[in-house]
Residue, then its C-alpha position, 0 to 999 in steps of 0.5 A: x517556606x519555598x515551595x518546589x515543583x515536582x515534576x509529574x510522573x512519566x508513564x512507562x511506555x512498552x515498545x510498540x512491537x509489543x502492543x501490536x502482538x497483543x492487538x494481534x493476540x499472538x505471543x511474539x513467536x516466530x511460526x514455522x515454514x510449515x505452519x506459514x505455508x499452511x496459512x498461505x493456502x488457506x487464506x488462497x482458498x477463502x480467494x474469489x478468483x475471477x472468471x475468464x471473462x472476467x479476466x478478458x474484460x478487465x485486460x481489455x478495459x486497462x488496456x483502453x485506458x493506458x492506451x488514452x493516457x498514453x495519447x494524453x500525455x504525448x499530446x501534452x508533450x507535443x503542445x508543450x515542446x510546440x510552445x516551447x519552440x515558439x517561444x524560445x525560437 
């Protein structure tokens, strides 16, 4: 007698967009602008905003620190074109 092979059962698989709604334990449904907007502003409130003096200390941090990049990246530039000249000329 011959046997044959049955192929295994394929799970059924639901889209992926369905399980996320499950994960976030919403039902698909679109909110209103309304309830967006309310959301929005609740989750504005839970917001630690920054001091002023904070806001100054980190401008003038970033700033330094673009300000070296910058000077980095032009001398790189500068060495690199230098080399390039003495090579190629």
């Amino acid at each position: 007698m011959r046997q044959t092979r049955t192929a295994p059962k394929q799970e059924v698989r639901r889209s992926p967009v369905s399980d996320r709604h499950e994960l976030a334990g919403t039902s698909g449904k679109r909110t209103s602008p309304i309830t967006f907007y309310r959301q929005v502003i609740a989750e504005l409130r839970k917001v630690v905003w920054p001091t002023r003096p904070q806001v100054i200390n980190y401008f003038w941090v970033v700033l330094v620190f673009v300000l070296v990049m910058m000077a980095i990246v032009a001398g790189l530039d500068y060495g690199f074109g230098q080399l390039s000249f003495k090579v190629f000329a």
